[in-house]
N, C-alpha and C positions, 0 to 999 in steps of 0.2 A: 681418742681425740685429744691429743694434748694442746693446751690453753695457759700459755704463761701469764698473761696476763690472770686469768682464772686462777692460777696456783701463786699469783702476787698476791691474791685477796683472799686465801686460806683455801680457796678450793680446787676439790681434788683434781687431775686432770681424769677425764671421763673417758672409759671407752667401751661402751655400751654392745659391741661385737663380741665382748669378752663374756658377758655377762647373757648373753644368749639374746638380747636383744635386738632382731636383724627386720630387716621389710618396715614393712609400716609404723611397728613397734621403734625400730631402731631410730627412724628418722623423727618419730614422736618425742622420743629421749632425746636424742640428741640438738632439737628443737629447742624444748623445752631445757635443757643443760645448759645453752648458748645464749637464751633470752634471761637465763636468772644471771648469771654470768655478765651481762650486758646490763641488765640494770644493777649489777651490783657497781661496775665502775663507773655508772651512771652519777649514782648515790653517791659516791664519792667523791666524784668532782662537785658535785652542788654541795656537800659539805663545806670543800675547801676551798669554794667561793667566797664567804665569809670573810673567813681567815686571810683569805688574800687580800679583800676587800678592806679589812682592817689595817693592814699595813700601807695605803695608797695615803700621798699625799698631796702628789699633784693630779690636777686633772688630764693630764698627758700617762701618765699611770695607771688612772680609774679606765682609759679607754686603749692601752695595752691591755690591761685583765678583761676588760670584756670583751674586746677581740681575740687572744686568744682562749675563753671560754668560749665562743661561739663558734671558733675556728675549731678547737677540739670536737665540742657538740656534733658539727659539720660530721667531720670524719671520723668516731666512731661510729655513729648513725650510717654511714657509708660503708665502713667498714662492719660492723651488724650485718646491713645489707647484703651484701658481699658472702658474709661467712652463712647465713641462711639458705641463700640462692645455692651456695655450691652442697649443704647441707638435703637440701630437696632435690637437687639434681646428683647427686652420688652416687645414684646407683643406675643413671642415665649412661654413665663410662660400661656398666657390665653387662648394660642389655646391647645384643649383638645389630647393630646399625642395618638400617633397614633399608631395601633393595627399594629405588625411587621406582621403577617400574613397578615392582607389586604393591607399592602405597597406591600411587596410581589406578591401577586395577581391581584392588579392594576399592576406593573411594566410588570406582565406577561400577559396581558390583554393587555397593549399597546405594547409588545413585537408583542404579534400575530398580533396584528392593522396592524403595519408597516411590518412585513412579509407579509401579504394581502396585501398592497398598491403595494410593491417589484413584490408580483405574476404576478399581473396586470399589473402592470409596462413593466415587461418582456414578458409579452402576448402580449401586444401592439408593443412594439418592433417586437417581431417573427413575428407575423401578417405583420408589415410594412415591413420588410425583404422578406417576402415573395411575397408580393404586388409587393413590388421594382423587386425580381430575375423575377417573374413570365412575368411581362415588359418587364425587359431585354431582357427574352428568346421570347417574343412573337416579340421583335424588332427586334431583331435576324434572330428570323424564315422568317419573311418577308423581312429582307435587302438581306439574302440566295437564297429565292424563285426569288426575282426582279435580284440578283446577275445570275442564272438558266436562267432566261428566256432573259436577255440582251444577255448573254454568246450564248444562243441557236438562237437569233434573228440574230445575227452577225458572227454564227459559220458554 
């Protein structure tokens, strides 16, 4: 991955493929490479805010330099952006592009999956519902019966 901007600020240009660093690993580097990188020219524009800042004498000056500091700000934040995105999507170019028909057809494959899971789901519930009333009533029937025969022992 060469990085002029990177190699304006002492550091090396990186190419982390070289170094056996591929898959998750690579993109973790290369990540990580681009974000120290991006704040190092970060740090250095806020230094030479300053310095700029120190040479302003009209106030038509003071808000040239903070325009464009903020305009810069802007756009490498964008540019960050930008080189991240194609950093995580890299290896989106090598996987072979997928047939919209069999996305489709898996989606609907694991749509049925999890409608199955749901059926069962709900069968197992009913069952236990049933379980549960069937107790009820069978606690029921016998607290009635003992209720019957106390009533009739005492009556």
């Amino acid at each position: 991955m060469s990085n002029t901007r990177s190699e304006s600020l002492g550091l090396p240009a990186a190419d982390f493929a070289e170094l056996g660093l591929t898959g998750a690993a690579g993109v973790l580097a290369n990540w990580n490479y681009s974000m120290t990188a991006f704040f190092a020219r970060r740090m250095q524009r806020y230094w030479q805010l300053p310095l700029q800042l120190a040479e302003v004498v009209t106030p038509h000056q003071f808000t040239e330099v903070r325009l464009d500091f903020e305009a810069r700000l802007l756009a490498d934040y964008a540019e960050e952006a930008e080189r991240l995105w194609r950093i995580v999507h890299a290896n989106d170019r090598q996987a072979p592009p997928e047939d919209y028909e069999a996305g489709i057809l898996r989606a609907q494959e694991h749509a049925a999956m999890i409608i199955d899971q749901a059926k069962a789901q709900a069968q197992r519930i009913l069952e236990s519902a049933r379980a549960q009333a069937d107790e009820m009533i069978a606690t029921g029937a016998k607290q009635a019966s003992n209720e019957v025969r106390r009533r009739a022992a005492t009556g």
